[in-house]
C-alpha positions as CSV (number, residue, x, y, z in Angstrom):
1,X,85.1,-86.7,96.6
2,X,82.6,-89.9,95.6
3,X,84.5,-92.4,94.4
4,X,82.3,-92.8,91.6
5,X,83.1,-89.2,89.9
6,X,79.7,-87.7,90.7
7,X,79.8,-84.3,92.5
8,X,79.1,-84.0,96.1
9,X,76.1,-82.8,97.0
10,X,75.8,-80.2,100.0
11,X,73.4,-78.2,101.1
12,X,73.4,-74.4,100.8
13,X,74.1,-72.7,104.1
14,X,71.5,-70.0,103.6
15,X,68.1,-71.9,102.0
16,X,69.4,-75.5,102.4
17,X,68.6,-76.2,98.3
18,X,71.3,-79.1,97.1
19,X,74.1,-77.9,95.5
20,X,76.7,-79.6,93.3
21,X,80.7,-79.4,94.5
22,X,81.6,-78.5,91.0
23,X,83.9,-75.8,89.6
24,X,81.1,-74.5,87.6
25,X,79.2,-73.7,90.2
26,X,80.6,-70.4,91.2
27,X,78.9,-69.7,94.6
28,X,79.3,-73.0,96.1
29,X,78.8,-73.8,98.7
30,X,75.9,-71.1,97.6
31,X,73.2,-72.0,95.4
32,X,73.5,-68.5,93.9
33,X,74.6,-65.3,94.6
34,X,71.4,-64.0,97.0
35,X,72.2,-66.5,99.3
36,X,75.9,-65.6,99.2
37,X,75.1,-62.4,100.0
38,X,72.3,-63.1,103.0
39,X,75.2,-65.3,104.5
40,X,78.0,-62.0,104.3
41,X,75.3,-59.4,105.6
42,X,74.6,-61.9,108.8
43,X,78.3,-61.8,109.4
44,X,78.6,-58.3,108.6
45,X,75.4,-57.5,111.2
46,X,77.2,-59.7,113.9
47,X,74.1,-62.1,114.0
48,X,76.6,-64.6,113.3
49,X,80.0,-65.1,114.8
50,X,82.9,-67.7,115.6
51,X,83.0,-68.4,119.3
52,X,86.8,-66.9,121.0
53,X,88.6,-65.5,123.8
54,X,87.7,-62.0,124.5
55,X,90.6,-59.9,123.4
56,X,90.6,-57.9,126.9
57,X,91.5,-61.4,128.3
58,X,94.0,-62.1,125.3
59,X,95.8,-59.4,126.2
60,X,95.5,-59.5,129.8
61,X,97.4,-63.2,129.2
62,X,100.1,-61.5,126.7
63,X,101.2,-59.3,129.3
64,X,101.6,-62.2,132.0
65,X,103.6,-64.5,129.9
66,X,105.5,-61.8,128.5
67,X,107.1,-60.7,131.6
68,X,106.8,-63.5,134.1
């Protein structure tokens, strides 16, 4: 936080509007609820996702360092 008790500013994910860090604001780091719910039906639609190890490969490394 600032040190000089304002809130921290940040921008909404979705339509980049500035939005306070403060516990009023109940959607942060939304602006509001619409962009909330853009942002979970892009995750839910797979257009966004977080970069891993394919879980065929995950498994194919369990198995080696399980029994070896």
């Amino acid at each position: 936080m600032p040190l000089n008790n304002s809130a921290l500013i940040v921008k909404c994910p979705t339509c980049k509007k500035p939005v306070p860090w403060l516990a009023e604001q109940i959607f942060k780091p939304f602006c509001c609820e619409r962009c909330k719910l853009i942002d979970l039906g892009e995750w839910a639609m797979e257009e966004k996702r977080i970069p891993c190890q394919a879980l065929d490969e995950l498994a194919d490394e369990f198995d080696e360092t399980q029994y070896h």
